[in-house]
TIRO-62634 format. One record per residue (C-alpha): residue in three letters; z, y, x. Coordinates in steps of 0.1 Angstrom, whole numbers, padded with zeros to 4 digits, always signed. Layout:
// TIRO-62634
alaZYX
...
***
This chain:
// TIRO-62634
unk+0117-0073-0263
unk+0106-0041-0244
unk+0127-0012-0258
unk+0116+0018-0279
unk+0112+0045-0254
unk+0120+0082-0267
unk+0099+0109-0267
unk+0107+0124-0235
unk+0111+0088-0218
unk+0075+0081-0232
unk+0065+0114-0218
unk+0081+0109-0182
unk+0064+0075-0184
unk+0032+0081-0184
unk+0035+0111-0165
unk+0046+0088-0135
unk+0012+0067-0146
unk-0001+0095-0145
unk+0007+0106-0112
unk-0003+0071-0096
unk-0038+0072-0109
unk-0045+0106-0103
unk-0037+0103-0068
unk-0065+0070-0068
unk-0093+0089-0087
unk-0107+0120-0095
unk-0094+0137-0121
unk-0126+0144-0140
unk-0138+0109-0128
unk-0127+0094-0160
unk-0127+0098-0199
unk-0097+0098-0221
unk-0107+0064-0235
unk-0106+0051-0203
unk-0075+0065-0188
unk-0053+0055-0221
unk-0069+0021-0211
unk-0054+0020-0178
unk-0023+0031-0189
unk-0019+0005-0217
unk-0017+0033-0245
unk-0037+0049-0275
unk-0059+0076-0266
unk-0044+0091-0294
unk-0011+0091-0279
unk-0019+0109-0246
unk-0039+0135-0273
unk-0004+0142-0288
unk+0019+0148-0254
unk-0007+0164-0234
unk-0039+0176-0256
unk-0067+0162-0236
unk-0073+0149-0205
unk-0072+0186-0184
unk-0036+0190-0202
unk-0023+0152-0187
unk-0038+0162-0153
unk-0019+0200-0154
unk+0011+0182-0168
unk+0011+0156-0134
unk+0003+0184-0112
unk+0039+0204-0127
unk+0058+0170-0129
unk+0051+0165-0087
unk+0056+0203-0083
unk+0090+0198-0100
unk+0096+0168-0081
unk+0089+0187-0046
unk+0111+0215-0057
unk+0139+0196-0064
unk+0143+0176-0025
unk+0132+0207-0007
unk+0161+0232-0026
unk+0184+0236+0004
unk+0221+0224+0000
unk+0240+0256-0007
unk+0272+0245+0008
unk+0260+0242+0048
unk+0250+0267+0070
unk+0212+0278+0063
unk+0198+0265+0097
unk+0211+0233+0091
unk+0204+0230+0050
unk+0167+0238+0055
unk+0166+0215+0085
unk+0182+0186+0059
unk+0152+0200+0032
unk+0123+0200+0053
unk+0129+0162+0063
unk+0130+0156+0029
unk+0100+0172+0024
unk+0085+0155+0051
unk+0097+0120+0037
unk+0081+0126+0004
unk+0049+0134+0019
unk+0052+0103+0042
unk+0059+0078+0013
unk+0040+0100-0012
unk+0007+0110+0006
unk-0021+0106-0021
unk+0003+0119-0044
unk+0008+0150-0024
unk-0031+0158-0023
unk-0030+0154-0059
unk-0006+0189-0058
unk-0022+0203-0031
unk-0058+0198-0028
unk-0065+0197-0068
unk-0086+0176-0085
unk-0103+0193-0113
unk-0122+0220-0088
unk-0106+0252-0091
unk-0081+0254-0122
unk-0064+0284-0127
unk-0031+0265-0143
unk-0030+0241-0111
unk-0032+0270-0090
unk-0006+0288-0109
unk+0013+0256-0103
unk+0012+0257-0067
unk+0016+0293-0063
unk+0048+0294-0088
unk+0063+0266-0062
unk+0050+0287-0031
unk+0068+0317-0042
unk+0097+0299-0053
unk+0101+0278-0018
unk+0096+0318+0000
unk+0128+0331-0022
unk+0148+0306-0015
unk+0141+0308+0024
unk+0143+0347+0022
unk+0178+0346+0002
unk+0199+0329+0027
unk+0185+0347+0056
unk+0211+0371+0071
unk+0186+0397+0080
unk+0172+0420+0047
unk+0140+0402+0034
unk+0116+0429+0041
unk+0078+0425+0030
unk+0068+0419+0064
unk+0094+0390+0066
unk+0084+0378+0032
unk+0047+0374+0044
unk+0052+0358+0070
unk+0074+0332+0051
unk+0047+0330+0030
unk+0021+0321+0054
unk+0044+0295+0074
unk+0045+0277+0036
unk+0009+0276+0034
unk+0008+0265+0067
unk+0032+0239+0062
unk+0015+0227+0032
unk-0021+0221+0048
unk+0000+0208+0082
unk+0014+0180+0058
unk-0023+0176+0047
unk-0039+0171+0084
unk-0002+0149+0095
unk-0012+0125+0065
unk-0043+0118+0086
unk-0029+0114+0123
unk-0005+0085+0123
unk+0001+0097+0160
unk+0024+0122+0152
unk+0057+0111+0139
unk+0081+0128+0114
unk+0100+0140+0144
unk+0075+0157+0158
unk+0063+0172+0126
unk+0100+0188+0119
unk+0099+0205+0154
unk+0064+0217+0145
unk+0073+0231+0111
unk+0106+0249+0130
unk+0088+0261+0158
unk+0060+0278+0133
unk+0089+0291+0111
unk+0105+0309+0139
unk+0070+0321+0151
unk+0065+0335+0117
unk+0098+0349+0119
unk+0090+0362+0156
unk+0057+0375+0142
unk+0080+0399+0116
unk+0100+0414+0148
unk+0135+0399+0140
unk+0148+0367+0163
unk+0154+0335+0150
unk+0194+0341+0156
unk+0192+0370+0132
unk+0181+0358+0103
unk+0184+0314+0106
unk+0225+0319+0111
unk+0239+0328+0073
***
């Protein structure tokens, strides 16, 4: 006999359903009756964790965000070079084993939605203040923009790398550290100054 799931174990449940078919279909591609369907549960239930079917998708897109914060949160007992070097093959892991999950979180599926967006942006800004907190050198705005474009480039990099199976994790970590300190080159300070804290 399957066990009674709580709340929050129901919740996390079908959010990982959630997650699996969102990354396989559209998410407007589908109504509520049919995605409870596939996930073996009342409509009435996904209604009452997630208020429609916009709410599940918004709720998957903040469970993967949460997911992709949590491996890519440099250790905070190692130096910084090597910590964010540990992160980003995290990163790059997840991406490799996750792929269609991480288009769900990057690309959208619901056309432009201003909660998604938020979503991504909250985890861009969170992934540039972690980065710009351990530097040694003073985040200055210059620095802090240039962090944030080597995220967004790292992001849509991931994107393109999930279609080239020529290019191996390996290479991807170089190219992620070489753009990093070319971002930090672009800001005038050297890689020494601010990757050694």
């Amino acid at each position: 006999m399957r066990r009674r799931l709580s709340p929050e174990e129901r919740r996390e449940e079908l959010l990982a359903f959630g997650q699996g078919f969102f990354a396989e279909h559209p998410a407007d591609a589908f109504t509520m009756d049919q995605i409870a369907a596939r996930a073996g549960v009342s409509k009435g239930l996904l209604y009452n964790y997630f208020g429609g079917r916009r709410g599940f998708y918004v709720a998957t897109v903040e469970a993967i965000a949460g997911q992709v914060s949590i491996l890519t949160e440099p250790e905070s007992d190692m130096a910084f070079v090597d910590a964010l070097q540990r992160a980003l093959e995290r990163y790059l892991r997840w991406v490799a084993d996750h792929g269609d999950v991480y288009r769900v979180l990057v690309q959208g599926g619901l056309g432009v939605d201003p909660q998604v967006a938020e979503i991504v942006e909250r985890l861009r800004r969170t992934t540039v203040s972690r980065v710009t907190s351990r530097m040694r050198a003073k985040p200055t705005p210059t620095l802090a923009l240039a962090i944030y474009g080597w995220v967004c480039f790292a992001e849509h990099a991931c994107l393109e790398w999930l279609s080239q199976p020529g290019v191996d994790a390996d290479a991807m970590l170089a190219l992620l550290t070489g753009a990093l300190a070319g971002a930090v080159g672009g800001a005038g300070l050297s890689w020494d100054e601010v990757m050694h804290a």
